[in-house]
C-alpha positions as a Markdown table, in Angstrom:
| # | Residue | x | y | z |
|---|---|---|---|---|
| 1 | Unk | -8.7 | -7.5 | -5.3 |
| 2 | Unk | -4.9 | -7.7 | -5.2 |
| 3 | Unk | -4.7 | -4.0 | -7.4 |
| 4 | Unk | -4.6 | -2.3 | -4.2 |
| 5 | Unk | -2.8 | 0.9 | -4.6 |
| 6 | Unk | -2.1 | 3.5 | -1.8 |
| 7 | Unk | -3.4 | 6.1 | -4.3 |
| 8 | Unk | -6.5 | 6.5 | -5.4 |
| 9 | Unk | -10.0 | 6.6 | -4.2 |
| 10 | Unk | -12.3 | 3.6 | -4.3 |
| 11 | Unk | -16.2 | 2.9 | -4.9 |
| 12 | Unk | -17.7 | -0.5 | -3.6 |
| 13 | Unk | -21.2 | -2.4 | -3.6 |
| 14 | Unk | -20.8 | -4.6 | -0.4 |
| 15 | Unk | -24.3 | -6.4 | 0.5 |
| 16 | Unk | -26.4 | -4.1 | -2.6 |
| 17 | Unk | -25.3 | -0.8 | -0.6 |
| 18 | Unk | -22.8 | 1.6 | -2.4 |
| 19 | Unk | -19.7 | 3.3 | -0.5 |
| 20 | Unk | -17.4 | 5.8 | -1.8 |
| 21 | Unk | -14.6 | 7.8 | -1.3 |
| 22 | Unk | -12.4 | 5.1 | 0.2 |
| 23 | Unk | -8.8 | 4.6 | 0.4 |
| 24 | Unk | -7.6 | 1.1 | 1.1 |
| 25 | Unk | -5.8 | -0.3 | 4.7 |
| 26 | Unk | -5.3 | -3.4 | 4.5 |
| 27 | Unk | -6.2 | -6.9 | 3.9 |
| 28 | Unk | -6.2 | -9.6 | 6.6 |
| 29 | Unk | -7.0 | -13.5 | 6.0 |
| 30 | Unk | -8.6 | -14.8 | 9.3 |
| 31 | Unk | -9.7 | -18.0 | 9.8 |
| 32 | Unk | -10.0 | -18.5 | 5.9 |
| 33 | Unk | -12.0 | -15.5 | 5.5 |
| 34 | Unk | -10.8 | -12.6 | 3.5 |
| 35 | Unk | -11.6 | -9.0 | 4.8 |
| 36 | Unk | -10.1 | -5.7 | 3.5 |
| 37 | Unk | -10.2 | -2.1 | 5.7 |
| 38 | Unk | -10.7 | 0.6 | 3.6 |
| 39 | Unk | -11.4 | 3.8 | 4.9 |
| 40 | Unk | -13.8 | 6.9 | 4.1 |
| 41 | Unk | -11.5 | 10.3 | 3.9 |
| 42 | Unk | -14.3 | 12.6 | 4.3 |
| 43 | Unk | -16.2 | 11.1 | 7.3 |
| 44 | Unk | -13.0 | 9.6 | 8.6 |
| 45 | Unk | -14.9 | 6.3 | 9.5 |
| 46 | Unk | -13.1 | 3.1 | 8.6 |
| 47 | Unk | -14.7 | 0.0 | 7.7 |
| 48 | Unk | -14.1 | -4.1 | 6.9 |
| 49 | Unk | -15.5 | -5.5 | 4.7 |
| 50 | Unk | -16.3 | -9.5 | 4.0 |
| 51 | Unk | -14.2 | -9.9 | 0.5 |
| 52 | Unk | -17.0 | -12.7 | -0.3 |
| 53 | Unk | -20.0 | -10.0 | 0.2 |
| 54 | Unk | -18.4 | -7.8 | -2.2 |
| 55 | Unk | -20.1 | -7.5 | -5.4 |
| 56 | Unk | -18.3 | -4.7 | -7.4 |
| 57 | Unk | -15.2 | -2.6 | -6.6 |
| 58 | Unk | -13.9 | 0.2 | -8.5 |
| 59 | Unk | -11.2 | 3.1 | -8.6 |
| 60 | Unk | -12.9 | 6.0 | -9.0 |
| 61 | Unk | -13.6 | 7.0 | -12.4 |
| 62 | Unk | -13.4 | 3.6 | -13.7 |
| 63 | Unk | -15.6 | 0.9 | -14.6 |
| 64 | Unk | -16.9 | -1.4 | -11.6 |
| 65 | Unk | -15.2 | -5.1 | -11.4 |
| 66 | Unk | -17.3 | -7.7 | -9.5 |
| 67 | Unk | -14.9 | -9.2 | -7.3 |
């Protein structure tokens, strides 16, 4: 998870539920724990996820990568 761009669009499978649409924030380290913000441009609504809960992350258009 460290190809982060500021361009782009993301897809992700986070806990078997699929999000698109998302352009990445940040990523924080708290308490050992990775999380990474990413956020939805067409509903506006911005969410963390747990990096460990993550099972596949992609750039749009591309194949998914489990994490």
């Amino acid at each position: 998870m460290n190809g982060f761009t500021k361009n782009g669009f993301y897809e992700l499978i986070y806990k078997n539920e699929r999000f698109s649409f998302l352009q990445y924030i940040r990523k924080d380290v708290i308490c050992d724990v990775c999380y990474i913000t990413l956020k939805n441009v067409i509903t506006g609504e911005t969410m963390t996820f747990d990096k460990s809960e993550v099972r596949g992350l992609k750039i749009a258009g591309e194949e998914a990568n489990a994490s």
